[in-house]
N, C-alpha and C positions, 0 to 999 in steps of 0.2 A: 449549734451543738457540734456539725463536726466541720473542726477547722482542716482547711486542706494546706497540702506545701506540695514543693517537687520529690520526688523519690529518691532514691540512692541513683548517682550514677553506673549504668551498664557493667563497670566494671569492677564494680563492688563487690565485698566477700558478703555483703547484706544481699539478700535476694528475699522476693516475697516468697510465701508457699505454694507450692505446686508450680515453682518455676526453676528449670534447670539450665545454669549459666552455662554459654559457650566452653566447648574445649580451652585448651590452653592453649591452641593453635588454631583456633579460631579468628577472623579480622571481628574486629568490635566494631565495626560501622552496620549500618542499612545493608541487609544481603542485597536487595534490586541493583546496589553500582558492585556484587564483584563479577571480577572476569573471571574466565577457566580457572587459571590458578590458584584463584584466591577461593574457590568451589571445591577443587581435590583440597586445598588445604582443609577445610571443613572435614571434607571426607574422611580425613587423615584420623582429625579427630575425635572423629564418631567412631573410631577400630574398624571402617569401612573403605578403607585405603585400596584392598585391593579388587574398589569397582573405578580405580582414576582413570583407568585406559579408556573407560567406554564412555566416561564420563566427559575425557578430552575429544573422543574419537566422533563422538555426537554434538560435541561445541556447548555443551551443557555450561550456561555463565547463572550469577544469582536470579536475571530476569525468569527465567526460565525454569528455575527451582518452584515458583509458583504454582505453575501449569501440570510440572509431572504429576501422571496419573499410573496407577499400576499396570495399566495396557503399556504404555510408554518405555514401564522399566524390563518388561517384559520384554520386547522388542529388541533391550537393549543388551539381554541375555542374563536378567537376573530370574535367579531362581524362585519357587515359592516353598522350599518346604518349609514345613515348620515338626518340632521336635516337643511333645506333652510326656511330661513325666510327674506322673501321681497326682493326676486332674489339672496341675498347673502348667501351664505356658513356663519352657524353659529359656536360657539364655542365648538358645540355638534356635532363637524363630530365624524364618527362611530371610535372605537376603531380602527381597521387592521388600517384607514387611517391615525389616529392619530399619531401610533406607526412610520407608516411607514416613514411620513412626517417627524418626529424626527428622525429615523435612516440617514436620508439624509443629517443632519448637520453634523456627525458622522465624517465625511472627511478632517471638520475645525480643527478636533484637531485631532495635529501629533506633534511627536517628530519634524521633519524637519520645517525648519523656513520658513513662505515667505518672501519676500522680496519687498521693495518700492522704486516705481521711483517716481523723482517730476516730474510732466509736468505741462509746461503753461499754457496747457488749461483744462483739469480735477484733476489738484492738482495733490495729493499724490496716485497713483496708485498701490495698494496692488497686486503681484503676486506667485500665488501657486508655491511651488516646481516645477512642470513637466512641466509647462512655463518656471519658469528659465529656466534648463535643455534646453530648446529648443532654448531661446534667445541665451545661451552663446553657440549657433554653429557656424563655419568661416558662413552655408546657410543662417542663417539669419544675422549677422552680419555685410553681404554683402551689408544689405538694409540702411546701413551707407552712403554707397559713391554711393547713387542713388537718384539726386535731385527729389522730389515731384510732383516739376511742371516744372521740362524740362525748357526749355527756358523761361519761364516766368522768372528765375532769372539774367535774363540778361536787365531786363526792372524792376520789381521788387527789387531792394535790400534788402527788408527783406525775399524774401522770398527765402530762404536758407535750408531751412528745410527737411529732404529726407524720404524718404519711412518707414527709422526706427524707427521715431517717430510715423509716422501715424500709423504704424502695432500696436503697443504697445496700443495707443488710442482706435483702433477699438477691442483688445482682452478685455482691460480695458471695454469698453461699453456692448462688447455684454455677459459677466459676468454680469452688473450689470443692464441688461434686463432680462434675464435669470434667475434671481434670484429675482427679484421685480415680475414676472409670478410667478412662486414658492412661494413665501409669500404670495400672493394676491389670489393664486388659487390653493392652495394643492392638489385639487382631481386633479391635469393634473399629478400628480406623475411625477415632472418632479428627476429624480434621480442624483447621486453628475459625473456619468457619461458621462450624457446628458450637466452641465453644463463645464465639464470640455472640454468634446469637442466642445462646442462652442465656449469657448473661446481661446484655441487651433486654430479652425477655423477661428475665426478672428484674430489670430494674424499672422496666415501665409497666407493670403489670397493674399496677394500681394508678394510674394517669386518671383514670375515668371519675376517678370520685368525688363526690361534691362536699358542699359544707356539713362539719359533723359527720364525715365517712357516712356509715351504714345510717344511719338516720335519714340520710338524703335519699338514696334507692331503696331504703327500708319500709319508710313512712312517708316522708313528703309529698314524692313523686305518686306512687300509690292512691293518695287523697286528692291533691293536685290535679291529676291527669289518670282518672279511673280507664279501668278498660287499656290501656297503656301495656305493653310488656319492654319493661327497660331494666336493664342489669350494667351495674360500673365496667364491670369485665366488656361487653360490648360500646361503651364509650372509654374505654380503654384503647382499643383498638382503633378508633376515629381519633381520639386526640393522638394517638401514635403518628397516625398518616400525618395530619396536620402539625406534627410539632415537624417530621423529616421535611414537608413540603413547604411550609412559612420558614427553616433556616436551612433550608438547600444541604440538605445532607445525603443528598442520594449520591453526589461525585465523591463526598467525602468516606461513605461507606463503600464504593468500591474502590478507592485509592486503598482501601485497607484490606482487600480481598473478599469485599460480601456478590454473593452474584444474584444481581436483581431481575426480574421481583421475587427470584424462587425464595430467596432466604428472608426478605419480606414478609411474605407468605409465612414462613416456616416461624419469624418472631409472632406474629398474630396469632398463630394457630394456637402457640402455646399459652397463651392468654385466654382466649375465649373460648379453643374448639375448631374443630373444622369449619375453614371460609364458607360453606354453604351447609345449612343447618340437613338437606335435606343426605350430604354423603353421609350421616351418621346412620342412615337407613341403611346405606348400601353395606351387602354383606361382604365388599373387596375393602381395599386399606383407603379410609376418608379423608387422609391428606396431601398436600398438594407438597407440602415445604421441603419433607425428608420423605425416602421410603420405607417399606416398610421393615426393613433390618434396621433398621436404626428407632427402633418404633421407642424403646427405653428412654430417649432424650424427650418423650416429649411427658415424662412422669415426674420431668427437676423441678419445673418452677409451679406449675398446678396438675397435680396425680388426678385425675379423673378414674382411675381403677380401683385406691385404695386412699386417698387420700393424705398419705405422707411424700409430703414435697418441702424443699427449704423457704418457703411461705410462712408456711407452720414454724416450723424449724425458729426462724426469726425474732414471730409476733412470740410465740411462746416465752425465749427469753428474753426480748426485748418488753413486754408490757407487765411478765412479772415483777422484773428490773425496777419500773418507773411503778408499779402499783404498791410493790413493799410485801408481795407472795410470792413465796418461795418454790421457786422451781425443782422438781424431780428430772425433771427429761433431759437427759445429755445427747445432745445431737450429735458429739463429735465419734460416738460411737456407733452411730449412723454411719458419719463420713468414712472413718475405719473399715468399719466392715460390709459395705454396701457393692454387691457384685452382679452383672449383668449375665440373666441365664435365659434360656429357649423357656416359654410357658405357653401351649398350647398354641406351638406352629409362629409366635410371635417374640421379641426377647425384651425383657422384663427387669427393672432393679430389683432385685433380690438382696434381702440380708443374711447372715449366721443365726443357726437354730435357737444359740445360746442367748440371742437378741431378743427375744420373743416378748421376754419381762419389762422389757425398754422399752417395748411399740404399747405395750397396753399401760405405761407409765404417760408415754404421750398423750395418749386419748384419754386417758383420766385426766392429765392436767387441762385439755382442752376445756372438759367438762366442769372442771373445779373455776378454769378462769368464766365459764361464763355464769355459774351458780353465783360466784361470788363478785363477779365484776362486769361485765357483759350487761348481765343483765340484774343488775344490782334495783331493787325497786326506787331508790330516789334516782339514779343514772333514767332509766327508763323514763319516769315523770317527768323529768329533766327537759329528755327528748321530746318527748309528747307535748310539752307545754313550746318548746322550739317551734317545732311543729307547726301549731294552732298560730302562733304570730306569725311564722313563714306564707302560710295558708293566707290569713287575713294581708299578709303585704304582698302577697304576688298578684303583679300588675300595675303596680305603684312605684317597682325599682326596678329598671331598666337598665341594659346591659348592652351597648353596641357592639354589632359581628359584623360579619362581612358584606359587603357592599353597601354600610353605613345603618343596615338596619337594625330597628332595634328590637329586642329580646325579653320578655319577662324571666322571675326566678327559674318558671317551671320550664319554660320554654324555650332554655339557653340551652338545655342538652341538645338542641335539635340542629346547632351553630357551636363548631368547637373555638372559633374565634370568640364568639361573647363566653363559651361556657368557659375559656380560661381566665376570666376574670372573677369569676363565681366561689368565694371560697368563703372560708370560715367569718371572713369582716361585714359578711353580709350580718350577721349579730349586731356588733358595733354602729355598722351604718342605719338599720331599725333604730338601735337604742339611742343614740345623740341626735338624732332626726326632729325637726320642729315641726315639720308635716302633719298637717291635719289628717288625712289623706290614711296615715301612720301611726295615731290616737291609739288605737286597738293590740296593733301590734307592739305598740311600745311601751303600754300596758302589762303587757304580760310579759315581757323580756325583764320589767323590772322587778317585778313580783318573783323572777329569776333569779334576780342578780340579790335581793333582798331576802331570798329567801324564803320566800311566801308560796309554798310549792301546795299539790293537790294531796291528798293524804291517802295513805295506800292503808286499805280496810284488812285486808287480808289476802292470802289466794287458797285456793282448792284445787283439785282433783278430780277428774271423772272416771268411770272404770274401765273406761276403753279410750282411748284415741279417736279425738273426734276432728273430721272437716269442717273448720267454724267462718264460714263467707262472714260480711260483713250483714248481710241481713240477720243472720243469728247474731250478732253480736247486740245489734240494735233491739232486738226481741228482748234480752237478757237485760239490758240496760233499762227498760219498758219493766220489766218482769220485777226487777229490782226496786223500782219507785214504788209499783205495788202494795209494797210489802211493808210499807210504813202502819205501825198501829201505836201511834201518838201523834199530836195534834200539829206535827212539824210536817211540814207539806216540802217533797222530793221529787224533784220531775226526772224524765230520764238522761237528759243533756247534764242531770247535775252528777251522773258516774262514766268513768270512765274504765273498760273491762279491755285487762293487755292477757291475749294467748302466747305465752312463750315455749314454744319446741324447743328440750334438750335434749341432746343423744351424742353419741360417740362421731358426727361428721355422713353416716348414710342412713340418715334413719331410725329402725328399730332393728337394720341390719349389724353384724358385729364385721366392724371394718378389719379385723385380723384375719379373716378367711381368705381375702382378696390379697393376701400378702403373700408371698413364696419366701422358703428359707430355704438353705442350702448347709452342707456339714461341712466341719475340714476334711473327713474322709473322702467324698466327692463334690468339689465346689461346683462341679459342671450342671447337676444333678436339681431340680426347685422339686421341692415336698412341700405341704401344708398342714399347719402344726393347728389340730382342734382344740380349741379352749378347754377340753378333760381331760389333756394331756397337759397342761399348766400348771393350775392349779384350781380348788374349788372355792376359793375365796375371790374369785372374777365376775362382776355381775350376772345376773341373770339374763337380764334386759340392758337392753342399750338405748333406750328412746322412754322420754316420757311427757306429760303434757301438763303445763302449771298454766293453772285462767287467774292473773289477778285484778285485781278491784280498786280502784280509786273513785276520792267523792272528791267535788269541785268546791264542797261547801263547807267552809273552814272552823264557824263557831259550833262548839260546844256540844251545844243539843243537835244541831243537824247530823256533826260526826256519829253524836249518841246513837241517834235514829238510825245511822246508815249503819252504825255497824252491824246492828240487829239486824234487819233488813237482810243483810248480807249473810248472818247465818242462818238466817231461815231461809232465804231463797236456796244455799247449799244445801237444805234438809228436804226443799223442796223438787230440787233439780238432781236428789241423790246421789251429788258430788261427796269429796271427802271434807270431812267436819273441819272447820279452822282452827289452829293450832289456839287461838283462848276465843274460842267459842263459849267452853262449858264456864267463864270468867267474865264474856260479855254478854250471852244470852244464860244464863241461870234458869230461866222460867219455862225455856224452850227445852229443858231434859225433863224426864230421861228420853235417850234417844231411841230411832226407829229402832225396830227387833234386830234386822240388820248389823245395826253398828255395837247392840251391845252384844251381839255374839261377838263380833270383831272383838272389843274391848274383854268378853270375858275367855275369848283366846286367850290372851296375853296376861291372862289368870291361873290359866290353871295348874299346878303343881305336876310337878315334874315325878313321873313312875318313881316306886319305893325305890326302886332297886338305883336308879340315877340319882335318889335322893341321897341313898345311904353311901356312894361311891364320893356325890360331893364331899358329905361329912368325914368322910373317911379321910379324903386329902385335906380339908380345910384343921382337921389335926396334926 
């Protein structure tokens, strides 16, 4: 999908976004080979000419441009004020910051070329040298043959599209987040190393995942290796080290100015979290990478505060794209107006107030893509049925890592050498397989591919939000056989019950609270804007809990039987009645006292006085 080429050369009136080309007196080569003069000429053309004497007088050449630090310039008699007129940073920030902020583009010109990908959904995506370097490894490469959404491509047909593009999008964004901060807000000194690791970060943030994405750390692994606690994000971070350490890129990221291991550190963190689970306790700042002023950088590529990161951002437009639903959320209205403020002794991405409608457009689409695609009930079966054949072939396919040994399906996370061979073609390699060994699992890959899937009976509701372990699941599935009353005999292995959690990204928390906004009156200023100051057509709730129901047994009468089954057990577990309940059980009404109050709610006629106002306007 995306073909790449060379970029425009250096001296091009083409420049990507959020890069601003050399003076016009500027040298157009590599800054590390100029001498002094070829420094003040820079200078010259930054309108910063009259710092060349201290510039000369201190032997200041390009080598050297790297290392200045604002102690440095200080030293060298630059000053620090800076000039705020009407909340905004004016054109008269103080010299050291001036210089500094210009040292920082400093990184845009190199001898080495970037290079551009096209994509379908943010165009032509401009990438630094040390991204390449990093795409063209077998570790990422990997994310070629690992669909995006899992079995959604099997109920979807456009949506084809695998991890490699989405990786690419999200380093694409969170560059050009990270660089619209930096323009808009000089004084956060955000440095060309701060941006290169983010975008590094976003572009390997999804390394970790296996075959069918979320199915693999979703369901496999779970079944596979119970008692387990494994997350992609944290094999994220091993296949990272492993992809720098199998192609020697630690010399290659500090020829380009990364300083190791701090900025190491500081790419992982933004991936998983803090390097030791237990600084999250500590009530000081738990990372190692950046400190704590700079705390905002680490909400680009995954927000752990509120949940809007260019991740999101991405998958949103990128899987509406290939699914053929229609996106509301405009992220570039994000990028616009996204501004870095103090929130409670820490500093924070912040939006415009007027953005408000925009962040709760996001999290609706979140919710609409998983209602409707996520977790789509053939996609689901889909997985599940993967699943069961993955289950039955692990142990049988074998995967060599390091020091020759070898590895099963489940047991390749634990060796990122075998687990980068691990991808989606493990499907393929089940399916054309003559292996006895493999009967089972090949079995039901084709029952896949033929379309001979488990039949989804229904789903329900409970009234509260419940913790359902897998022992309750098994009760229910037990509970469900029960409940046969015809002569069609149901065991409990013949249902299969999926719990799906939907909500807004924290629960039954409303993720808008955790957002700060700021006015054009005082942009310096984060406030927090309560959903009744919105509007009252916002949900109520933000979390809810759907249990559905699949039977394994495909003729006729057994379907009969389970469907029944299934609404009695709902009448019995005093969940919510299934949408053709009263169509498939008829004999089973009327129902408990319960539900026909429910139902004669939605009866009753509306007061005279609201009755006669309708009539009045329907005139």
């Amino acid at each position: 999908m995306a073909s790449r080429k060379r970029s425009f050369p250096p001296d091009s009136s083409l420049s990507a976004p959020g890069k601003r080309a050399p003076g016009p007196g500027a040298p157009q080569t590599d800054y590390a080979g100029w001498g002094a003069e070829e420094t003040c000429r820079y200078l010259r053309a930054e309108g910063l000419g009259e710092w060349e004497d201290a510039f000369r007088e201190h032997r200041i050449t390009g080598v050297g441009l790297r290392y200045l630090a604002d102690a440095d310039l200080e030293k060298m008699g630059l000053n620090s004020f800076c000039f705020l007129m009407d909340g905004f940073t004016s054109r008269f920030l103080g010299d050291r910051l001036r210089v500094l902020h210009s040292l920082r583009t400093l990184w845009q010109i190199k001898a080495e070329p970037s290079k551009v990908f096209n994509d379908p959904i943010h165009g032509h995506m401009e990438m630094h040298p040390l991204l390449i370097r990093i795409i063209d490894t077998p570790q990422f490469q990997r994310l070629r043959h690992i669909k995006q959404l899992g079995g959604a491509y099997f109920v979807f047909p456009g949506a084809s599209h695998n991890r490699f593009e989405h990786s690419l999008g999200v380093g694409h964004l969170a560059g050009q987040l990270v660089r619209a901060l930096d323009q808009r807000q000089p004084e956060l000194h955000i440095t060309r190393r701060d941006v290169l690791c983010v975008q590094i970060a976003g572009l390997c943030h999804d390394l970790g995942h296996g075959p069918f994405s979320h199915m693999f750390d979703g369901k496999f692994i779970p079944k596979a290796r119970p008692g387990l606690t494994w997350k992609h994000e944290d094999a994220s971070v091993k296949m990272f080290d492993h992809l720098v350490a199998d192609n020697n890129l630690q010399p290659v990221m500090e020829e380009h100015g990364l300083v190791l291991p701090e900025d190491l550190d500081f790419i992982k963190e933004q991936i998983a979290g803090p390097m030791d689970p237990k600084d999250m306790k500590k009530l000081e700042w738990p990372y190692r990478g950046r400190p704590e002023d700079k705390s905002f950088l680490y909400e680009i590529v995954s927000n752990k505060r509120n949940g809007i990161d260019v991740d999101k951002w991405d998958y949103f437009a990128r899987d509406c794209y290939h699914l053929g639903i229609k996106n509301n959320f405009d992220y570039g209205r994000c990028l616009m107006f996204a501004r870095v403020c103090e929130v409670d002794g820490q500093k924070h991405i912040c939006t415009r107030d007027k953005e408000v409608g925009n962040l709760y457009d996001m999290f609706h689409t979140r919710n609409c893509l998983h209602r409707r695609a996520y977790q789509h009930k053939v996609a689901k079966i889909v997985e599940t049925m993967i699943t069961e054949a993955f289950l039955k072939a692990d142990g049988h396919i074998l995967f060599e890592g390091s020091e020759g040994k070898m590895f099963s399906l489940s047991t390749a996370i634990d060796d990122m050498e075998a687990y980068t061979k691990v991808t989606d073609n493990v499907f393929e390699q089940i399916l054309n397989s003559s292996s006895a060994a493999l009967k089972d699992s090949r079995e039901i890959l084709k029952n896949v591919v033929c379309r001979r899937l488990y039949k989804c009976l229904g789903h329900t509701q409970a009234d509260q939000h419940e913790n359902v372990p897998q022992e309750r699941i098994a009760s229910w599935e037990a509970d469900l056989a029960r409940c046969a009353s015809q002569d069609v005999v149901l065991n409990p292995e013949d249902f299969i019950i999926d719990v799906i959690n939907l909500d807004y990204g924290m629960k039954e928390k409303n993720p808008i609270n955790s957002v700060r906004f700021y006015s054009k009156d005082d942009p310096s200023k984060a406030v927090q804007i309560r959903k009744n100051q919105v509007s009252k057509l916002l949900p109520e709730q933000f979390a809810e809990q759907l249990i559905r129901v699949y039977c394994k047994k495909l003729d006729s009468r057994s379907l009969e039987a389970a469907k029944k089954n299934f609404v009695q057990w709902c009448m019995d577990e005093n969940f919510s009645k299934p949408q053709d309940g009263d169509i498939i059980a008829p004999e089973l009404t009327p129902l408990k006292p319960s539900r026909q109050e429910d139902d004669d709610d939605n009866k009753k006629e509306v007061n005279p006085v609201g009755k006669a106002r309708i009539q009045l306007f329907e005139r």
